[in-house]
KEGUFI-973791 format. One line per field, with one value per residue (C-alpha): residue number from 0; residue in one letter; x, y, z. Coordinates in pm, 1 decimal. Layout:
<recs>
num: [NUM  ...]
residu: [A  ...]
px: [X  ...]
py: [Y  ...]
pz: [Z  ...]
</recs>
This chain:
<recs>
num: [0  1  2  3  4  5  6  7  8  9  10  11  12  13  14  15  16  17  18  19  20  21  22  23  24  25  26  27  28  29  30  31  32  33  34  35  36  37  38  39  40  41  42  43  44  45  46  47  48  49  50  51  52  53  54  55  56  57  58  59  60  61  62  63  64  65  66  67  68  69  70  71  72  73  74  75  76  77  78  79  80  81  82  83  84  85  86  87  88  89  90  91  92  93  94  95  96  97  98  99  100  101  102  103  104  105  106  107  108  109  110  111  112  113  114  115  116  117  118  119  120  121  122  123  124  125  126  127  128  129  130  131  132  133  134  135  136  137  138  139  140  141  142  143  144  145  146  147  148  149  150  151  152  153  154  155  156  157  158  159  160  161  162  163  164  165  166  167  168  169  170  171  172  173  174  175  176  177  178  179  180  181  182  183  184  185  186  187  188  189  190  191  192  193  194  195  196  197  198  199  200  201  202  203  204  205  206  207  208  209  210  211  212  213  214  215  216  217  218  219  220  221  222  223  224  225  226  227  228  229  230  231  232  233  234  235  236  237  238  239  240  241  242  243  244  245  246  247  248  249  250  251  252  253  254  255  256  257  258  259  260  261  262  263  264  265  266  267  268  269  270  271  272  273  274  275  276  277  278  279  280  281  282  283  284  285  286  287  288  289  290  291  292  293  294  295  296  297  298  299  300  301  302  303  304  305  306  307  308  309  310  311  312  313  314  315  316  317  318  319  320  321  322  323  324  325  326  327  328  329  330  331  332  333  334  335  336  337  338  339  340  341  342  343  344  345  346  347  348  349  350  351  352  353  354  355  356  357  358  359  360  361  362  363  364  365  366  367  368  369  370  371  372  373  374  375  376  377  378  379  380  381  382  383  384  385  386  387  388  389  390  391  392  393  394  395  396  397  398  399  400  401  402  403  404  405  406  407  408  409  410  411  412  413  414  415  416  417  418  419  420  421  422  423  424  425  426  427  428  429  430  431  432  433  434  435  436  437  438  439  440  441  442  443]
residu: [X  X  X  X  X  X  X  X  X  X  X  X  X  X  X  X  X  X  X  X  X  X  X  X  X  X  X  X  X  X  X  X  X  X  X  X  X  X  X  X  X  X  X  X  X  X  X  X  X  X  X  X  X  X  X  X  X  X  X  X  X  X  X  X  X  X  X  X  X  X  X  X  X  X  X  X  X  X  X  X  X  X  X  X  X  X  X  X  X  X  X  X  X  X  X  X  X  X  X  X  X  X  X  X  X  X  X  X  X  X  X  X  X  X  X  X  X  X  X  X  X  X  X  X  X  X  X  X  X  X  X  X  X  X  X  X  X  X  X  X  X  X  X  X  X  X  X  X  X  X  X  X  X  X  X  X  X  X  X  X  X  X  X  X  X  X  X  X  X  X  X  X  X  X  X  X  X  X  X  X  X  X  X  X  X  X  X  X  X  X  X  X  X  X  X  X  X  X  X  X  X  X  X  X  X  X  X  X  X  X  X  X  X  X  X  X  X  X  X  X  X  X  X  X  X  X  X  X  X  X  X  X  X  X  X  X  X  X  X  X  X  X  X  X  X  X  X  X  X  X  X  X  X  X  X  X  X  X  X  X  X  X  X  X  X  X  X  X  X  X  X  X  X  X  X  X  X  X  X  X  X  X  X  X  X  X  X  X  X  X  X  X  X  X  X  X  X  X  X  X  X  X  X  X  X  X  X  X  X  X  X  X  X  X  X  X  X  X  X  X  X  X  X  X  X  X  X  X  X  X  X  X  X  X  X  X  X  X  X  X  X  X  X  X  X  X  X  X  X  X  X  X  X  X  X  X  X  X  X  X  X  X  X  X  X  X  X  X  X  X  X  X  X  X  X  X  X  X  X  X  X  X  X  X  X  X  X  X  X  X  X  X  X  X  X  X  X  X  X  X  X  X  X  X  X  X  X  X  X  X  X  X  X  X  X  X  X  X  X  X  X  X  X  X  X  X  X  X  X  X  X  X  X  X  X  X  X  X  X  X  X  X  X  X]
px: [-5172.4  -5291.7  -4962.0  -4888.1  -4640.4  -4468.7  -4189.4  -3924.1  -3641.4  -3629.5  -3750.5  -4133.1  -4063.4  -3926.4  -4202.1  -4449.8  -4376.9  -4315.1  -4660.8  -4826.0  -4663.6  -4802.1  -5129.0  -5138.1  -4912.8  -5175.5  -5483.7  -5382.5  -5224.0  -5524.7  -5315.2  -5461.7  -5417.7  -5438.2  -5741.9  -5747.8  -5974.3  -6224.4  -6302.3  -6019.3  -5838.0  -5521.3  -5465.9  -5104.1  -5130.7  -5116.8  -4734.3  -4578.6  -4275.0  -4072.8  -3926.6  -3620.8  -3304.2  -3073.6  -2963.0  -2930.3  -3206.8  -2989.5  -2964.9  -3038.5  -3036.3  -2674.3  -2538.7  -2410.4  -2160.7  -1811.9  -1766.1  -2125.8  -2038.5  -2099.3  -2469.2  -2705.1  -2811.3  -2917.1  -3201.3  -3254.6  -3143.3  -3446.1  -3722.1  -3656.6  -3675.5  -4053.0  -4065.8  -4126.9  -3992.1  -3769.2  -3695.2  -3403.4  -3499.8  -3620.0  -4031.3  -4031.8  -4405.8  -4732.7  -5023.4  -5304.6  -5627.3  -5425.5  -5293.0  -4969.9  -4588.4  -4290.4  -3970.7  -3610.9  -3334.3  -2930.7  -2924.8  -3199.8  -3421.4  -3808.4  -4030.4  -4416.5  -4522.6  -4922.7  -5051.9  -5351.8  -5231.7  -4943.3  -4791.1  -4574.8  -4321.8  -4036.8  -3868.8  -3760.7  -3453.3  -3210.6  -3315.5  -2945.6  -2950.6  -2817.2  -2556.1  -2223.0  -1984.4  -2271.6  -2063.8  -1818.4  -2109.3  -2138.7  -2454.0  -2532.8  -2886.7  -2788.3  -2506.1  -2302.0  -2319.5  -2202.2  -1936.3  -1816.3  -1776.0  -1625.4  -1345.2  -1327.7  -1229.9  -940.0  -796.0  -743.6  -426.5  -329.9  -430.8  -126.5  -102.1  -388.8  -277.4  -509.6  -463.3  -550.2  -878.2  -988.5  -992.4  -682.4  -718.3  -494.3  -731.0  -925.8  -1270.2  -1466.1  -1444.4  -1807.7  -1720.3  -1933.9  -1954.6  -1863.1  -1703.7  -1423.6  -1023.1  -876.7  -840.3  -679.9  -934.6  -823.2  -944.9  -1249.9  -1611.0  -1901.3  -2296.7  -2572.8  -2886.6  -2947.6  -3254.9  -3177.6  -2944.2  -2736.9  -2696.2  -2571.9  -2372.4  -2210.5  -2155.0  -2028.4  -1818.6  -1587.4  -1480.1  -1429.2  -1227.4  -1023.6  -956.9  -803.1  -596.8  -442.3  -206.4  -72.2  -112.7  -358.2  -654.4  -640.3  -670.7  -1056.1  -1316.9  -1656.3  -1910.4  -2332.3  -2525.2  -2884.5  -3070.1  -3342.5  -3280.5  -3184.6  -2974.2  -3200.3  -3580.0  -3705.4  -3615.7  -3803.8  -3808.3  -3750.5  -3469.8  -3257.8  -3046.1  -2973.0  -2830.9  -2669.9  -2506.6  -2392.6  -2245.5  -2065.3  -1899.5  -1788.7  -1678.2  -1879.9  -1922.1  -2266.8  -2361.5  -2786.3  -2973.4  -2727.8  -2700.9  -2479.6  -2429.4  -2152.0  -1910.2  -1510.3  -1293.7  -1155.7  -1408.3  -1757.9  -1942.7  -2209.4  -2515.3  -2361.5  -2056.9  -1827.3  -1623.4  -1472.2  -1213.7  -1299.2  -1241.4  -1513.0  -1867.3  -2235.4  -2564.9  -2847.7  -3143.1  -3421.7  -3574.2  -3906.5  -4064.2  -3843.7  -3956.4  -4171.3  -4487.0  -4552.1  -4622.7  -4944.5  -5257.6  -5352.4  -5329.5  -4958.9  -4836.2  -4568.2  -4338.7  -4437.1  -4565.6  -4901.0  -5155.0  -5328.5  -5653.4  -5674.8  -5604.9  -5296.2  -5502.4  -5473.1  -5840.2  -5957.1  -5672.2  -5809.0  -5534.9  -5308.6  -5162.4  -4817.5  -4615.1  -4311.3  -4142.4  -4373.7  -4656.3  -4824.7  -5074.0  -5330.7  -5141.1  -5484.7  -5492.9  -5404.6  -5057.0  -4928.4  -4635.8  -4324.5  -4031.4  -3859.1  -3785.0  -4019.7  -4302.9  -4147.1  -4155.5  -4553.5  -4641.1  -4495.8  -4620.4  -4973.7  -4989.0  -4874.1  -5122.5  -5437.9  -5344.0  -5317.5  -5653.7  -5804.9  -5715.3  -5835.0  -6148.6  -6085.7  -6132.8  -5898.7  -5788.8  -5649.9  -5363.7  -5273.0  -4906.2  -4739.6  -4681.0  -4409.6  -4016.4  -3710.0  -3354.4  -3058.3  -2706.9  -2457.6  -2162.8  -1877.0  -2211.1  -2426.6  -2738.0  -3105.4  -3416.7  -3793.4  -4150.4  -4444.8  -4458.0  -4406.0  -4051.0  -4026.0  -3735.4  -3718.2  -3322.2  -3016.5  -2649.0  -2495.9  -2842.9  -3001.3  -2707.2  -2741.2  -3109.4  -3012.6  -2764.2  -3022.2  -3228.6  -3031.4  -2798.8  -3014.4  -3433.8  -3433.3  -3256.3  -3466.3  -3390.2  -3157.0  -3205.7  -3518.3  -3863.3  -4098.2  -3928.1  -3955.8  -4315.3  -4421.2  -4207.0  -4404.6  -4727.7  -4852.1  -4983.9  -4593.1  -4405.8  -4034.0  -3971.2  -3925.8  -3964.4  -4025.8  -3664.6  -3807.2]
py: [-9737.5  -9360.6  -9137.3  -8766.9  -8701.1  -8385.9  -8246.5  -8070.5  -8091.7  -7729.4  -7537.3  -7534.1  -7924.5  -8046.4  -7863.7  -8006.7  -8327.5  -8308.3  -8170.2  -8377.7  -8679.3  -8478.1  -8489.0  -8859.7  -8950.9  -8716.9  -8871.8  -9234.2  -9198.8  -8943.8  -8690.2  -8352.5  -8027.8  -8275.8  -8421.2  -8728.0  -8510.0  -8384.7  -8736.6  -8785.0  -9122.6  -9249.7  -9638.8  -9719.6  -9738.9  -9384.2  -9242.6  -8942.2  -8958.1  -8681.4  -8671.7  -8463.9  -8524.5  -8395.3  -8544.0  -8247.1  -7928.9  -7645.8  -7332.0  -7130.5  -6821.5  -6836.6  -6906.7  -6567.5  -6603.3  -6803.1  -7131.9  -7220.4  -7561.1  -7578.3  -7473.4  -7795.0  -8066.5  -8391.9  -8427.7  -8853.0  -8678.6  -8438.0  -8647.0  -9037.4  -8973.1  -8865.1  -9145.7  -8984.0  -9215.2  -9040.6  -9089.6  -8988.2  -8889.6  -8556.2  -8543.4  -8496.4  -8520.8  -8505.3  -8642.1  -8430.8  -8627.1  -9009.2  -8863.5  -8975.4  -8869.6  -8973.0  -8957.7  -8985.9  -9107.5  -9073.4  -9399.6  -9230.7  -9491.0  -9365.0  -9466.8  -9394.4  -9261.7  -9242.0  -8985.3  -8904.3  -8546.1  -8385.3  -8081.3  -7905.2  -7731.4  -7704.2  -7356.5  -7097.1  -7042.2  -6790.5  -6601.6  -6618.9  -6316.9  -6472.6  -6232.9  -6280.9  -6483.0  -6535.0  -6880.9  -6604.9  -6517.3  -6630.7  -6689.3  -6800.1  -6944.4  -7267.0  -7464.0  -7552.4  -7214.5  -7102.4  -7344.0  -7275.0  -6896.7  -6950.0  -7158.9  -6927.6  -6609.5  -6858.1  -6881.9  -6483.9  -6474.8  -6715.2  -6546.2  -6388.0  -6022.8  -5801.5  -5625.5  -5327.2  -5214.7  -5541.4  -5559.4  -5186.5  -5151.9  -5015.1  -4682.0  -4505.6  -4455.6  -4768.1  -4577.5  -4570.6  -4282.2  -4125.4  -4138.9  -4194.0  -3908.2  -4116.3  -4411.4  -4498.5  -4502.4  -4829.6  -5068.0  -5389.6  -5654.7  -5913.2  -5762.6  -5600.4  -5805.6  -5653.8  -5772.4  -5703.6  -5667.6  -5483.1  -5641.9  -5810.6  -6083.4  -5855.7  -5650.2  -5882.7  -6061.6  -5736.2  -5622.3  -5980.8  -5963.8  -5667.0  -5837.2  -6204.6  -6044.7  -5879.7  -6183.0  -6336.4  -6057.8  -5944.0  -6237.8  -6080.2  -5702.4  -5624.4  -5569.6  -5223.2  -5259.0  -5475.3  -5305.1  -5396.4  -5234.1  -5318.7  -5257.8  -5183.2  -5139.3  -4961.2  -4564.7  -4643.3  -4875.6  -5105.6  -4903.7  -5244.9  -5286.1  -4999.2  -4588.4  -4604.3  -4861.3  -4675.4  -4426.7  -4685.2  -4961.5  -4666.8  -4528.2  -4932.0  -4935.3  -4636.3  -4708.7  -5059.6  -4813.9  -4978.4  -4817.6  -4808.9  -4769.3  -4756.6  -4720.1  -5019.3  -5303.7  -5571.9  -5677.5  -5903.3  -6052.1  -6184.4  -6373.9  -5999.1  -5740.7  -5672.3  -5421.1  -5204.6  -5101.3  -4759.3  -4834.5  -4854.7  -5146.7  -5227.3  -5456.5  -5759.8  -6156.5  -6181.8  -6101.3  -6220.5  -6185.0  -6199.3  -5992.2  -6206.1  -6499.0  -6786.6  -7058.1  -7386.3  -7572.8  -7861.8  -7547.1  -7527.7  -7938.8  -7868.7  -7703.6  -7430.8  -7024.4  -6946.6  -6538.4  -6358.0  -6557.5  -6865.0  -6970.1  -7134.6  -6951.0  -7089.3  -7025.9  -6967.1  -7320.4  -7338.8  -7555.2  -7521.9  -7407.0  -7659.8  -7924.1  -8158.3  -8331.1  -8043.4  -7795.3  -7568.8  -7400.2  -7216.0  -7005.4  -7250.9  -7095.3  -6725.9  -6719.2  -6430.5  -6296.5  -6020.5  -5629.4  -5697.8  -5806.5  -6190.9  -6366.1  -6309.0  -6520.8  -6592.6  -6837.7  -6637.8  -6758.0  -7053.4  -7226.5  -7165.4  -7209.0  -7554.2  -7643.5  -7562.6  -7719.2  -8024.8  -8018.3  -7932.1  -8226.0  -8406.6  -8320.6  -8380.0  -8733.6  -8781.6  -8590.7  -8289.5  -7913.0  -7752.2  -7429.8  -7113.8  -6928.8  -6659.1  -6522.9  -6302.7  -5956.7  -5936.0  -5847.8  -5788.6  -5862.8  -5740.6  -5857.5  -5533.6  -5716.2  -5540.0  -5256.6  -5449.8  -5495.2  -5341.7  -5476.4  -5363.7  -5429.9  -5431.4  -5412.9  -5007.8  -5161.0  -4935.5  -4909.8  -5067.4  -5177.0  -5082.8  -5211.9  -5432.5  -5503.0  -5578.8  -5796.9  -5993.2  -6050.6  -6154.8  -6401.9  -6561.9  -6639.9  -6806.1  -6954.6  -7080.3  -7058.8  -7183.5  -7495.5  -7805.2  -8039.1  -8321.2  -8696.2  -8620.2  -8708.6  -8600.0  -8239.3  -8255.0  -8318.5  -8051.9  -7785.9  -7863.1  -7743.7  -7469.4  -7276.7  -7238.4  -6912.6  -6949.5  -6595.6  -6675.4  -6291.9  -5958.2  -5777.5  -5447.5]
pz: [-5504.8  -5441.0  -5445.0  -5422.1  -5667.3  -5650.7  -5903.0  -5851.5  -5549.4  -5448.1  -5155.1  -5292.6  -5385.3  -5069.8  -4808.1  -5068.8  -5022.8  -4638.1  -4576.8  -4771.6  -4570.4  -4253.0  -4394.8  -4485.2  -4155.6  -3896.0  -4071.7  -4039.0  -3684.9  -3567.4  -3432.7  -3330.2  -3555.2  -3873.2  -4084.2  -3822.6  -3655.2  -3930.8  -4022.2  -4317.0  -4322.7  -4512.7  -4562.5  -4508.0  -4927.3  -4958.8  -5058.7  -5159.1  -5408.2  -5488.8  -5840.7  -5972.9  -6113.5  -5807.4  -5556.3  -5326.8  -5251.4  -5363.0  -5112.8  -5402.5  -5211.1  -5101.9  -5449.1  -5489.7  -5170.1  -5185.1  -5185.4  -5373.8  -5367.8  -5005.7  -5040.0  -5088.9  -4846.7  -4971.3  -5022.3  -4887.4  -4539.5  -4561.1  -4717.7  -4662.9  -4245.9  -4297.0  -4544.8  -4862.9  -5197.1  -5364.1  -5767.2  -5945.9  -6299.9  -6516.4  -6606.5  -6958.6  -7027.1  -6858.8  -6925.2  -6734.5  -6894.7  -6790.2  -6456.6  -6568.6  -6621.0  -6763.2  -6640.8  -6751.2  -6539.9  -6567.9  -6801.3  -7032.7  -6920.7  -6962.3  -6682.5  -6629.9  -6320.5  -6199.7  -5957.0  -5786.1  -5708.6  -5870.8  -5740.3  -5979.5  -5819.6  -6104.2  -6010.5  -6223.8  -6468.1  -6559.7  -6911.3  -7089.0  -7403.6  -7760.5  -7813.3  -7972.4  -7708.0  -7450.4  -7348.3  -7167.5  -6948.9  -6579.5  -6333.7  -5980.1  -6141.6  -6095.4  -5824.8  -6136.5  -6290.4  -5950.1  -5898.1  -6246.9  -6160.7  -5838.4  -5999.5  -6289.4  -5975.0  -5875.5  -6192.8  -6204.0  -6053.6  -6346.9  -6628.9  -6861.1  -6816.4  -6954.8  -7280.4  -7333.9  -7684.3  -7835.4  -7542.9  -7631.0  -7973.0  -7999.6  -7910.9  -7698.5  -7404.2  -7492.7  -7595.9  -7884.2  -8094.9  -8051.8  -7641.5  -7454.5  -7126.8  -6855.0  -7062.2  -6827.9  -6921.2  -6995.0  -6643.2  -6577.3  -6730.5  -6488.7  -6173.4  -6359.7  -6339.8  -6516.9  -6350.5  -6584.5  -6391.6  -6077.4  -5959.2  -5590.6  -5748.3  -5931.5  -5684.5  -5432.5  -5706.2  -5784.1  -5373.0  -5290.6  -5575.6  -5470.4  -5116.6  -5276.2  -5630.7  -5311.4  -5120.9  -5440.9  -5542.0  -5219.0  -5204.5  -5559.9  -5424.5  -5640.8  -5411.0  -5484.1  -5868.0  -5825.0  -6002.5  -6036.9  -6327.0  -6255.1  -6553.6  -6619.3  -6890.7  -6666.3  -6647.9  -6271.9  -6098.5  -5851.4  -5979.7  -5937.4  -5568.6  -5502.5  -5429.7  -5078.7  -5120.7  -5421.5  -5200.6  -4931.5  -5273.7  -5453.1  -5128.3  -5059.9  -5383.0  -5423.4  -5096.0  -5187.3  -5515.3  -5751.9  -6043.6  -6264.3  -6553.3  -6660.1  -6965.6  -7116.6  -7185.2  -7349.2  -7670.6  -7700.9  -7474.6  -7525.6  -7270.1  -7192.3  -7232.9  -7262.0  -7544.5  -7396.7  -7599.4  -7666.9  -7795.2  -7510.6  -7424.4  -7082.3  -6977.8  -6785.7  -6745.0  -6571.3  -6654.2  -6482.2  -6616.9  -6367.9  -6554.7  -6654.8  -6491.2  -6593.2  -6532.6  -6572.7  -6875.6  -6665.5  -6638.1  -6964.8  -6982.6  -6805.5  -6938.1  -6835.0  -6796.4  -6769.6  -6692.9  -6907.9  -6692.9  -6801.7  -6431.9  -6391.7  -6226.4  -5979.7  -5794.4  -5379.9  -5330.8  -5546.0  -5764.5  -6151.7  -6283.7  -6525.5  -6438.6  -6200.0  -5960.1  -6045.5  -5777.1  -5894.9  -5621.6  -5608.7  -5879.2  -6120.2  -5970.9  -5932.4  -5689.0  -5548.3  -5235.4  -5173.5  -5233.6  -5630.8  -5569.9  -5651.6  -5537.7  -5691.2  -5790.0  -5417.8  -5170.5  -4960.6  -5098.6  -5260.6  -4928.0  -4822.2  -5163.3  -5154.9  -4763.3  -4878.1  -5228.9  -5067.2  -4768.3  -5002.9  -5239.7  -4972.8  -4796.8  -5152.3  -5150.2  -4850.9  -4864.0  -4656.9  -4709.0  -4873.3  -4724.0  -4920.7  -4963.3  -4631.8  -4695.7  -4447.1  -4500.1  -4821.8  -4701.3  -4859.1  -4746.1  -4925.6  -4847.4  -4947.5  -4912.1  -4697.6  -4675.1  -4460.3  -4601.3  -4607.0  -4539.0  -4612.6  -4574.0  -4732.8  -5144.0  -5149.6  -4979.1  -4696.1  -4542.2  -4180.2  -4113.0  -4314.7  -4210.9  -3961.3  -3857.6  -4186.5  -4298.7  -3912.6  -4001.9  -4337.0  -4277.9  -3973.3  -4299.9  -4509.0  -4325.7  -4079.9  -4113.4  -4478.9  -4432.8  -4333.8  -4061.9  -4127.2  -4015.9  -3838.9  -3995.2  -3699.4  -3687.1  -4054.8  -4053.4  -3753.1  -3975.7  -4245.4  -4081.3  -4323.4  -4018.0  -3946.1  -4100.2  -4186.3  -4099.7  -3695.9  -3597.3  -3661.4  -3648.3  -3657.3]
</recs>
């Protein structure tokens, strides 16, 4: 039986498989703005089957916030209304030449799966260092890395009392003896979290941080004694959010009185303190690495040209040159986005990536034109915590809202134009129209 198969249960994943059901559904039923009307047809054979081992799409945009656990939808409630299989199971192995996969599910039971198109939409994956005690290290990469940090900020206020000599190598002011300038005095490790990273994730890990750390310790007064270190091993905090954009993060930060430290980075990790590429060591329970991000393993089982990354890259069509039946979308994916630039890892492009892989392997099964990839203009949106947020256009990033009003249009985003409908195939399916953009205006 002919079948889409697409991998990979995330924002590119999902919007794959829902416009490819469009597709298929518009041809067979003939309804206008689909291939029904450019002579395509789909027998009631044709299916689309989504394969990853969650249950739930993660809203991994929103990991960063409080209560992570909160931030998924399942996924049958999405896809099964538009009537899209879904199969419960890790892809292990792909077998380009046979048009073939195999799968994996909870038991360890191996399964073979045939497709006629395969869309690859896998995501992307948090780069952990090997450095001494890297198991202390937190992330918001993943909803159980989340959830495990979230828990970890409720068991402060349970921790025994901090006892600096033995944290700060048991020097009177806690610092090394070469010193640093700017090495800071010794600080209550239990209230202290160190970020590494200041790209956007860092940042708002590190700006969220200060206001939920607070919320925990206030009930023990010791709201006042939070302290939150970003690190960067850049010269600058933030350089890769952009010129424009610097003063507006490092005037967010030093408000929320976060300090900084660049041109670090670290080298080992305890369960109370963190050692800094120069030598210094600062207090802290809690400690997040966000720097560093790739393709998930499932992109380098297909042939093919893959970036530094390890994403695929992909032609106009999202196809995979020299890989027939192949498209890759999302953070599996880099694609030409025109003038020289191509799309980076975000759920910005994550989500039209995956609506027009799924539509061209779709109008490839049923004989169509293909069309290519038209992005919208690139944006940024920064949440700055208790600092608003900023938001910016265009890749030089210029600056067009900072704030209350950059943190509104933020939290309209992910809280409310990312998430798919629920329970409702035909909304489902006129969403997942790639003509459609996600961002439903223009705040600026």
């Amino acid at each position: 039986m002919p079948e889409i198969v697409v991998v990979g249960g995330g924002f590119a994943g999902v919007w794959a498989a829902a416009a490819a059901a469009r597709l298929l559904k518009g041809a067979r039923q003939g309804v206008p703005g689909t291939v029904g009307e450019t002579g395509g047809t789909a027998g009631p054979e044709h299916t689309v089957r989504l394969v990853t081992p969650e249950d739930d799409m993660v809203i991994r945009p929103r990991l960063y916030e409080a209560d992570p656990h909160t931030m998924r939808v399942p996924l049958d409630r999405i896809l099964a209304p538009a009537g899209v299989r879904r199969t419960a199971a890790a892809v292990t192995a792909i077998d380009t030449a046979r048009r073939t996969l195999t799968a994996v599910d909870r038991t360890g039971e191996a399964r073979e799966i045939a497709y006629d198109g395969l869309v690859l939409a896998t995501g992307s994956r948090l780069v952990r260092p090997e450095i001494p005690g890297a198991g202390h290290l937190h992330d918001v990469d993943t909803l159980a890395g989340a959830t495990a940090l979230d828990a970890h900020l409720h068991t402060l206020p349970d921790l025994p009392e901090d006892r600096p000599k033995n944290l700060l190598n048991g020097l009177p002011n806690g610092l090394p003896k070469d010193r640093p300038e700017g090495t800071p005095t010794a600080a209550p490790a239990r209230w202290t979290a160190v970020v590494v990273g200041s790209g956007a994730t860092g940042v708002e890990v590190a700006t969220e941080l200060v206001s939920r750390l607070r919320t925990i310790a206030a009930p023990h007064g010791a709201a006042d004694r939070v302290r939150v270190v970003l690190v960067e091993r850049a010269d600058a905090v933030g350089a890769s959010l952009g010129a424009p954009a610097a003063p507006v993060i490092a005037r967010a930060l030093a408000n929320l009185g976060i300090e900084t430290r660049a041109g670090v980075t670290v080298t080992a990790v305890e369960a109370g303190a963190v050692t800094l590429s120069d030598g210094s060591r600062l207090p802290a329970r809690t400690a997040v690495w966000t720097a560093g991000v790739r393709a998930a393993e499932p992109a380098g089982l297909v042939p093919g040209r893959h970036d530094e990354a390890g994403r695929l890259e992909v032609d106009a069509f999202l196809r995979v040159p020299g890989v027939p039946g192949v498209w890759a979308a999302g953070d599996a994916a880099t694609a030409p986005t025109g003038h020289g630039h191509r799309t980076v890892f975000s759920c910005q492009y994550a989500i039209p990536l995956g609506k027009l892989a799924g539509h061209n392997a779709a109008a490839t099964l049923l004989g169509v034109e293909p069309e290519p990839f038209a992005p919208g203009p690139y944006v940024s949106c920064l949440d700055l915590g208790d600092a608003g947020g900023l938001y910016t256009t265009g890749w030089e990033r210029a600056v067009q809202l900072t704030g209350d009003e950059a943190k509104k249009y933020k939290r309209a985003v992910t809280e409310q134009w990312i998430y798919p409908p629920l329970d409702d195939g035909p909304e489902l399916l006129r969403q997942a129209d790639h003509r459609l953009r996600t961002r439903r205006s223009n705040p600026v």
